[in-house]
Every structure is written in structure tokens, then in C-alpha cells.
N, CA and C of each residue as an Amber inpcrd file, in Angstrom:
protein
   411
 -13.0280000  30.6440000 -39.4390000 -11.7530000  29.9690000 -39.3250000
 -11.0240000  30.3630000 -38.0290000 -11.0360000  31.5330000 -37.7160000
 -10.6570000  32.0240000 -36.4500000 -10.9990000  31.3980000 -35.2180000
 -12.2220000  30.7670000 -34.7200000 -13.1430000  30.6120000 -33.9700000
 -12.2990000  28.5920000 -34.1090000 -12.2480000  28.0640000 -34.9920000
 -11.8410000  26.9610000 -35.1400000 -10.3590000  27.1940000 -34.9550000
  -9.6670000  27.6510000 -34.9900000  -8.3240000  28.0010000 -34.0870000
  -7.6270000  28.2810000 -32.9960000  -9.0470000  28.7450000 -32.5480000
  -8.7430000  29.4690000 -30.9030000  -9.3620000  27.7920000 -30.5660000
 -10.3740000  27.1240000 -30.4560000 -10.9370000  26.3210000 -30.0830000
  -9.8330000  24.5740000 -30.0900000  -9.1240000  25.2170000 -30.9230000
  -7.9390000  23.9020000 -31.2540000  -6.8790000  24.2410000 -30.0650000
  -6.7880000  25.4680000 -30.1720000  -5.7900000  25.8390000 -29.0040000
  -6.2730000  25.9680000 -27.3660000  -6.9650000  26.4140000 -27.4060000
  -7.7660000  25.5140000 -26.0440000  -8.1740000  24.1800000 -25.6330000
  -8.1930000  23.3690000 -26.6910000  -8.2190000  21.9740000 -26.5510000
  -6.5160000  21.4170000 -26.2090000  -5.4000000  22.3420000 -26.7820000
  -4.1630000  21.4640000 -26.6140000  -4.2540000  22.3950000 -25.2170000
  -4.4890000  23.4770000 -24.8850000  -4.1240000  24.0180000 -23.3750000
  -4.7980000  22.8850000 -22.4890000  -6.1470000  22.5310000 -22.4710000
  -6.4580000  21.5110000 -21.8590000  -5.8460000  20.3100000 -21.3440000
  -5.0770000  19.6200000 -22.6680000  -4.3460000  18.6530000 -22.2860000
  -3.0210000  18.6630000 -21.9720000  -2.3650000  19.6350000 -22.4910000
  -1.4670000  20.2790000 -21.4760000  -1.6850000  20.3370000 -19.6320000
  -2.6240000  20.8310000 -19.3980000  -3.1440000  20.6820000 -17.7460000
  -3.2230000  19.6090000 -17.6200000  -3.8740000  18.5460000 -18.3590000
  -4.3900000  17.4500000 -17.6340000  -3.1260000  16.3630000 -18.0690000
  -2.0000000  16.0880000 -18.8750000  -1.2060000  15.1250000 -18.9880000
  -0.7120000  14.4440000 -18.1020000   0.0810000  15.8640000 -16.7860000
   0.9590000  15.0960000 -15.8800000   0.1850000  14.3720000 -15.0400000
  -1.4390000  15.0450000 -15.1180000  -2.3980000  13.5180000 -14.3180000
  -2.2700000  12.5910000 -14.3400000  -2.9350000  12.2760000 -16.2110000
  -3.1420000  11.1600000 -16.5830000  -2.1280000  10.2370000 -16.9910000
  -0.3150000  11.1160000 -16.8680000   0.5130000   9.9200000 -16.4950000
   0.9470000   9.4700000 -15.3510000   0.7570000  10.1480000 -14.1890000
   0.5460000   9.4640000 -13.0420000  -0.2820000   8.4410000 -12.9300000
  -1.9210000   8.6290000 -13.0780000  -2.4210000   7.4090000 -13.0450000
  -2.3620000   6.3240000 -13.6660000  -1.9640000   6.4590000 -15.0880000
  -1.2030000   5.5040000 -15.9060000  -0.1600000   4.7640000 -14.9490000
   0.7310000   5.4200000 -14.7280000   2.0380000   4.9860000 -14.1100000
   1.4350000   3.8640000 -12.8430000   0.6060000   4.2310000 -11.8240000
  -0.0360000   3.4630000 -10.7550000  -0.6570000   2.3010000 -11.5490000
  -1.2760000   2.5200000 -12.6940000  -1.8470000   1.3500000 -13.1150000
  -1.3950000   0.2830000 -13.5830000  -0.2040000   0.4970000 -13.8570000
   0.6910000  -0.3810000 -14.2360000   1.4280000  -1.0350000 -13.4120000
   1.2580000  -0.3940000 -12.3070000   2.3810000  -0.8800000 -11.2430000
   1.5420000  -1.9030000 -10.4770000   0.5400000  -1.6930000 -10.1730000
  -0.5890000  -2.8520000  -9.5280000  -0.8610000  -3.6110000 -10.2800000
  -1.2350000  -3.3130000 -11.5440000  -1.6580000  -4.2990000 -13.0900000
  -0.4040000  -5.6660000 -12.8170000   1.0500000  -5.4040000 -12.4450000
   2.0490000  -6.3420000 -12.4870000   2.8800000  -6.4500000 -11.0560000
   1.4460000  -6.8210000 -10.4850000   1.8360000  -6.9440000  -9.2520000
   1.4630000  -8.7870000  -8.6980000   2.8980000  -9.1040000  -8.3930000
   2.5390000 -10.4540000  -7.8970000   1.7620000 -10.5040000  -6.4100000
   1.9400000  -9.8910000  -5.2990000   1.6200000  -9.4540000  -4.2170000
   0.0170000 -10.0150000  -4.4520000  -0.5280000  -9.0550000  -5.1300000
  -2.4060000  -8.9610000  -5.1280000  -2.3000000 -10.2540000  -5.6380000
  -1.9550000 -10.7080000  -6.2170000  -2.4670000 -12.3750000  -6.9290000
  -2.3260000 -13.1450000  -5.9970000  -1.5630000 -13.0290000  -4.9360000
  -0.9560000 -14.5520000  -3.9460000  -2.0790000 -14.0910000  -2.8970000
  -2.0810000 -12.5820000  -2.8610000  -3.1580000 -12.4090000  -1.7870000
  -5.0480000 -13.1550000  -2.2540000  -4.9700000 -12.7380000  -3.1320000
  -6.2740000 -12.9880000  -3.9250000  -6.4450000 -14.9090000  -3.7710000
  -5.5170000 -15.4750000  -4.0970000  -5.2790000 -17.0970000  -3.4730000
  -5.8870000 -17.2810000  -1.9730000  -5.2820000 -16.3780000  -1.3490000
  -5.4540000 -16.8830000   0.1050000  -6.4800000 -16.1960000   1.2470000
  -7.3740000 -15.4120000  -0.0060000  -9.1120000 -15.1200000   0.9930000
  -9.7820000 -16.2880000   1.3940000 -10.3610000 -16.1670000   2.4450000
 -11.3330000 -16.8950000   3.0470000 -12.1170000 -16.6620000   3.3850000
 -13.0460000 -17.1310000   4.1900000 -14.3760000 -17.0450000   4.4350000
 -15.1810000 -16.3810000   5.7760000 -14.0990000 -14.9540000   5.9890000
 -15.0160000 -14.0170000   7.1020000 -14.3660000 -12.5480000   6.5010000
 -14.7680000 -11.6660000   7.6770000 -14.7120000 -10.3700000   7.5540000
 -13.6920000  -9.4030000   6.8960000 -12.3090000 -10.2560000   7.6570000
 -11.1000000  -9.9270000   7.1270000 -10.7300000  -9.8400000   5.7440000
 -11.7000000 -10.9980000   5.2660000 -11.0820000 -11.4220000   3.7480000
 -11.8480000 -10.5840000   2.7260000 -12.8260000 -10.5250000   2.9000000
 -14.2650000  -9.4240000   2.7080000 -13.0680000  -7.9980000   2.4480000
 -13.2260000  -7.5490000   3.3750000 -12.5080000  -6.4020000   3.6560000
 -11.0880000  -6.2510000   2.6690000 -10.1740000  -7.3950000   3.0700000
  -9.2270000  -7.4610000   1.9020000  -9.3000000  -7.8350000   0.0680000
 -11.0040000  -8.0590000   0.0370000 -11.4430000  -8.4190000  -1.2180000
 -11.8680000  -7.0000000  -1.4470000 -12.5600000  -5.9600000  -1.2170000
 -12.5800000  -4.6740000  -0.6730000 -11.6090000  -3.7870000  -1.3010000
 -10.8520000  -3.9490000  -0.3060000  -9.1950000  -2.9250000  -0.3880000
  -8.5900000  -2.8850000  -1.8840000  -8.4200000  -4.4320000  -2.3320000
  -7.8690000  -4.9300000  -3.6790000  -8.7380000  -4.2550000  -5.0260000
  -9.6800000  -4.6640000  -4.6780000 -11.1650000  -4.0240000  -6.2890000
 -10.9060000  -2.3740000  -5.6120000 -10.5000000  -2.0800000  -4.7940000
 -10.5810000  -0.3580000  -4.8920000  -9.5080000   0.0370000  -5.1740000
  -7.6720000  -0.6870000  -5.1740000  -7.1370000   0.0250000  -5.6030000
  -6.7790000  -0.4090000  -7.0410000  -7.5490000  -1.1900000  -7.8780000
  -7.5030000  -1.9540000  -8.9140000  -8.1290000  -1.0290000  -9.9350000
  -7.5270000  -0.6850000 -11.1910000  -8.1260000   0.5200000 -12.0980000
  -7.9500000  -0.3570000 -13.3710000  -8.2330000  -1.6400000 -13.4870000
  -8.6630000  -2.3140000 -14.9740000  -9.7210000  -2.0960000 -15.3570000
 -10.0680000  -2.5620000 -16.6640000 -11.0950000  -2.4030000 -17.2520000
 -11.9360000  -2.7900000 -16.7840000 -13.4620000  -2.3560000 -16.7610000
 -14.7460000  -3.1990000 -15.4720000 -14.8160000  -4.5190000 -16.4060000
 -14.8990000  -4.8250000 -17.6010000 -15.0240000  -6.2190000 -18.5630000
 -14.0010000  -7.0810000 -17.7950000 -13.0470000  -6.6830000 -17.1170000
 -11.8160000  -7.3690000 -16.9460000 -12.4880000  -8.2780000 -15.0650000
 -12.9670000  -7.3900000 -14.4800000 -13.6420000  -7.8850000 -13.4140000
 -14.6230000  -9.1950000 -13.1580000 -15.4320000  -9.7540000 -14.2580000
 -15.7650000 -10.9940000 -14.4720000 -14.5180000 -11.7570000 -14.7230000
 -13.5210000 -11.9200000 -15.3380000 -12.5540000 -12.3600000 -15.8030000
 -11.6090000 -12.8670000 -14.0080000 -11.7170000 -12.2310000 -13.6140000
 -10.8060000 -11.8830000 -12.0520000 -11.9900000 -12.6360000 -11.0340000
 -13.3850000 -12.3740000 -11.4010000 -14.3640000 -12.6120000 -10.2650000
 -14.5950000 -14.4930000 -10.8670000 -14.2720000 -14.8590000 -11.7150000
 -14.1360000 -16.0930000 -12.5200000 -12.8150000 -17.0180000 -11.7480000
 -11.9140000 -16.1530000 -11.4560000 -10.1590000 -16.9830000 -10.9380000
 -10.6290000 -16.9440000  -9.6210000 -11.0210000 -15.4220000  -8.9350000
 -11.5520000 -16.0360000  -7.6480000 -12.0820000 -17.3790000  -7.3690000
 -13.7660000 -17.0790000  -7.9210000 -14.3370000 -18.5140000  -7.9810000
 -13.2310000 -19.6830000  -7.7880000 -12.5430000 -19.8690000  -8.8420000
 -11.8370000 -21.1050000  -8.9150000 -10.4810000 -21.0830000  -7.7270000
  -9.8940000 -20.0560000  -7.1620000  -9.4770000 -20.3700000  -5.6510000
  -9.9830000 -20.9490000  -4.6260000 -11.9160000 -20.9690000  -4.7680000
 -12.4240000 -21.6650000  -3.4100000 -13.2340000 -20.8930000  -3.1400000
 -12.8810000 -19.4260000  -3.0490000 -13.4460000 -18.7220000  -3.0320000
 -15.0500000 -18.0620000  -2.8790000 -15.5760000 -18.1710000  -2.3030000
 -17.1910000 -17.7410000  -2.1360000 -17.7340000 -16.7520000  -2.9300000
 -19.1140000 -16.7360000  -3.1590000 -20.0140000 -15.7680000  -3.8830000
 -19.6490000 -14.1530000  -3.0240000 -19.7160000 -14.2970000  -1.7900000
 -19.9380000 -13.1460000  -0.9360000 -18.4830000 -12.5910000  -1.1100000
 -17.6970000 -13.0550000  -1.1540000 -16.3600000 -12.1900000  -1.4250000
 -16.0780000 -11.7540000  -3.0910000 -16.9960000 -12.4420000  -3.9650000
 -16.6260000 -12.2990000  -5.0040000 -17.7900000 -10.8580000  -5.1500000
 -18.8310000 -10.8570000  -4.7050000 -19.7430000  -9.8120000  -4.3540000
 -19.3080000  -8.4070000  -4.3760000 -18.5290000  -8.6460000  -3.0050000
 -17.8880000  -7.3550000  -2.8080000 -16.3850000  -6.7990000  -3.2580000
 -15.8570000  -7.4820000  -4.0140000 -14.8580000  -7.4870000  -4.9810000
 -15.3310000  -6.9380000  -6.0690000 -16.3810000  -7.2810000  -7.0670000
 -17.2280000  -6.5100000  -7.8640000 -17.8410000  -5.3250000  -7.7510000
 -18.1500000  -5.1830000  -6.7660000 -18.9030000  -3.8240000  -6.7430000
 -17.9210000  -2.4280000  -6.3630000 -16.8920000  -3.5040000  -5.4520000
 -15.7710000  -2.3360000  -5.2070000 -14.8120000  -1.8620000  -6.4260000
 -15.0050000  -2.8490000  -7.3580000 -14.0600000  -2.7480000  -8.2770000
 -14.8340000  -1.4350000  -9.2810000 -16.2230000  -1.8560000  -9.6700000
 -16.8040000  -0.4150000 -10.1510000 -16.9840000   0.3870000  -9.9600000
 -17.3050000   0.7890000  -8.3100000 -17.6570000   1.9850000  -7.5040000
 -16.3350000   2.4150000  -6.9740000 -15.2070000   2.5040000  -6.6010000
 -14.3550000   2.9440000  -5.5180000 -13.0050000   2.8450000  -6.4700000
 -12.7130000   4.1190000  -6.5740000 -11.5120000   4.3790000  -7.6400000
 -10.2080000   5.4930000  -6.9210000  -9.6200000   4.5800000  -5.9890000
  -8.7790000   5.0060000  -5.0590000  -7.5460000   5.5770000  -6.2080000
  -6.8780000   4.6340000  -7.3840000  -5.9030000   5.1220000  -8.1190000
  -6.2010000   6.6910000  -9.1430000  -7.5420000   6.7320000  -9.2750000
  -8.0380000   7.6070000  -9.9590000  -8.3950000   9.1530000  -8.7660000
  -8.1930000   8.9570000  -7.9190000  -8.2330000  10.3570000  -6.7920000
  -7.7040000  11.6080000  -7.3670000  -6.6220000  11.8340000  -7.7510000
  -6.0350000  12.9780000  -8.4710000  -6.8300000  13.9100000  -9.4390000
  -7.7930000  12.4690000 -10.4100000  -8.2580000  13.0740000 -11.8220000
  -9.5040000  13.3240000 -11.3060000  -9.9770000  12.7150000 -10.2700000
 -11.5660000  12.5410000  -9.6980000 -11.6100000  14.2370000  -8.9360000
 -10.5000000  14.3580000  -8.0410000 -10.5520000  15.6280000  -7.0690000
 -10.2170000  16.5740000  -8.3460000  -9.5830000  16.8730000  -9.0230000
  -9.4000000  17.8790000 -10.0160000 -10.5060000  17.8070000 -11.0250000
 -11.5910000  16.8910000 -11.4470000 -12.7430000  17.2270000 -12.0820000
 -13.9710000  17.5380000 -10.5210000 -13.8180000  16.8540000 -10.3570000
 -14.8780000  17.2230000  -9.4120000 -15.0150000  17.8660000  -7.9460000
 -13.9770000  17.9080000  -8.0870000 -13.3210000  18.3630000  -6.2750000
 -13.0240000  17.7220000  -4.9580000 -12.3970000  18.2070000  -4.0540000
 -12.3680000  17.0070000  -3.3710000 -13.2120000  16.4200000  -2.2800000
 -14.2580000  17.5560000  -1.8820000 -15.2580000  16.6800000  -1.3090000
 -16.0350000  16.0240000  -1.5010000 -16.6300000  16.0980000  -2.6100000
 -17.1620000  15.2800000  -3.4940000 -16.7040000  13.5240000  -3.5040000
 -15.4590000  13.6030000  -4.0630000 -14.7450000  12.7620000  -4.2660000
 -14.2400000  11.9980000  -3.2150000 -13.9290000  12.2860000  -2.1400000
 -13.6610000  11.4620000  -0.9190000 -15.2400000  10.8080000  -0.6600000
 -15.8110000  11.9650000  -0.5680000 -17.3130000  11.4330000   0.4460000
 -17.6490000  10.1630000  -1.0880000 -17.6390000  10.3840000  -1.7100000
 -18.2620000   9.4500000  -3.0060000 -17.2210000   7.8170000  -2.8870000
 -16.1240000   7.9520000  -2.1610000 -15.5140000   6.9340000  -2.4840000
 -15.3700000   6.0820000  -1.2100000 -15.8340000   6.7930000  -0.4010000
 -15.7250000   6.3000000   1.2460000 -17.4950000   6.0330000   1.1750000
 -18.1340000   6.3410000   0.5210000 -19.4050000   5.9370000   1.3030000
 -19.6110000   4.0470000  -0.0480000 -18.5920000   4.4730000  -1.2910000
 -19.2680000   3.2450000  -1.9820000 -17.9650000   2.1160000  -1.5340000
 -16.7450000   2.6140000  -0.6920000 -16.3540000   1.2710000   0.0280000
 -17.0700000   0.8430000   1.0340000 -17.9880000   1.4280000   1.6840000
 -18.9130000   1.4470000   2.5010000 -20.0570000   0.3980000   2.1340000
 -20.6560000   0.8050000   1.0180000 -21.1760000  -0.0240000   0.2910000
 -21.0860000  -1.2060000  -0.0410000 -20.0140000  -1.5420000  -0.6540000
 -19.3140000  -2.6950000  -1.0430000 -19.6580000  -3.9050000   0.2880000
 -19.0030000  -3.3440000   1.2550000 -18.8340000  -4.1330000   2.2100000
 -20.7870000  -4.6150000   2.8160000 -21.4600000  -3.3180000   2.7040000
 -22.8880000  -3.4840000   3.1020000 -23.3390000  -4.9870000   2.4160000
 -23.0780000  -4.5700000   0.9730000 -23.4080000  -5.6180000   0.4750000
 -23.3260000  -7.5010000   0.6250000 -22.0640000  -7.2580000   1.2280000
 -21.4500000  -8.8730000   1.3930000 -22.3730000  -9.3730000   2.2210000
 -23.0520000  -8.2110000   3.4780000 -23.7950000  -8.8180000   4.5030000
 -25.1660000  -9.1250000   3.8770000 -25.8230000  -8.3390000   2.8720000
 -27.2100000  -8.3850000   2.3280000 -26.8710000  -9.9380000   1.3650000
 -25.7700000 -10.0830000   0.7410000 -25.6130000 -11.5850000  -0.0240000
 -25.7150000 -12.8400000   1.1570000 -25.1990000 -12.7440000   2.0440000
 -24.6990000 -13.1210000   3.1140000 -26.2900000 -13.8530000   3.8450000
 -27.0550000 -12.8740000   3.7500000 -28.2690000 -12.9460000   4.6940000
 -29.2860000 -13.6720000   3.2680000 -29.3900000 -13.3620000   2.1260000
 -29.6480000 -13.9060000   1.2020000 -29.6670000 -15.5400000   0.8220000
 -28.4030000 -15.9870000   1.3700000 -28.0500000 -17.0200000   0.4650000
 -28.6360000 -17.8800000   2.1620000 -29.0050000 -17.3100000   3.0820000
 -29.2300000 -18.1630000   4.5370000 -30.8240000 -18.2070000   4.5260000
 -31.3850000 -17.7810000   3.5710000 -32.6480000 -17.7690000   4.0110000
 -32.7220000 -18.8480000   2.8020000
């Protein structure tokens, strides 16, 4: 019984440490979640580098659910929108978790965590060119 007591109380010390994180990132998520800005921007991508890049920026600082990303890569589509931006909108949206930095550098540290998030915006963007070269052949 002892052993199941101490173990309860190390579980609330735990979340004690980790709360004021996880209401910060809460707090960010909400604030982009009800953001008109990203929606008008998300309207007005087009069809080169820039927009790529700003399809990019958006899925990395975006912390919804990944189910929610078909849903978003679906409204794209229906703006006009191209495969290749919807590409790299997806992949950035799973790999590159800019709002989550705090909880990412405090579990894992922070070199880790930068180099991991800079090489898969990196990625993201690689990709648009490999769809890109794909859909020309």
C-alpha cells in the first residue's frame, strides 16, 4: 500500500511540472484554431513557391487533430488550389509542431527538437518539388 502511495504522489508531482506547459499550448491552440487571418490566407494560395512555403508556415503552426487535416486538405482543394500545395500542407501539418516547442524541448531537449523540426519543414517543402516532378512526367 505504501509503494501505491508514493507512486500516486509522484504522478500528481509530475503534473504539477508539466500543467503550466500544457496550458500554454492549449492557450496557442486556441488562438490559431479561431483565427480568421489563416482562413483568408488559405483562400488566396497559388500556384508557385511563395504559396508552397506559406502552405508550409500555416500546417506548422497549426496543432489540430491530424484527422482534421484531410478535412482542411479537402477546403483547400475546393479554393482552386493544387495537389502540390495541398502536399506540403499535409506533411507539414504531421511532421513540424512549431506550437508544441515548449513540451517537445522539455521532453526531449532542445537540440533534438529544433534539428527535428527544421529538417521536417525542410522536408515538407522537398516534397512539393518530388510531387511537382511527378505529376510532369
Amino acid at each position: 500500500m505504501k509503494k501505491i502511495k508514493q507512486k500516486i504522489l509522484q504522478t500528481f508531482s509530475s503534473i504539477k511540472e508539466l500543467l503550466p506547459i500544457l496550458i500554454w499550448v492549449l492557450l496557442l491552440v486556441s488562438l490559431i484554431n479561431n483565427s480568421d487571418f489563416i482562413n483568408n490566407l488559405l483562400k488566396s494560395l497559388d500556384n508557385n513557391f511563395i504559396s508552397i512555403l506559406i502552405a508550409n508556415i500555416i500546417a506548422s503552426i497549426s496543432a489540430w487533430n491530424a484527422i482534421n487535416s484531410y478535412i482542411i486538405a479537402d477546403w483547400i482543394w475546393e479554393f482552386g488550389n493544387n495537389i502540390k500545395i495541398i502536399t506540403t500542407f499535409l506533411i507539414a501539418w504531421v511532421t513540424v509542431w512549431i506550437i508544441q516547442i515548449p513540451a517537445e524541448i522539455y521532453f526531449f531537449g532542445k537540440k533534438f527538437t529544433i534539428i527535428r523540426n527544421i529538417l521536417s519543414f525542410c522536408f515538407a517543402t522537398i516534397w512539393w518539388y518530388l510531387v511537382y516532378f511527378l505529376m510532369i512526367l
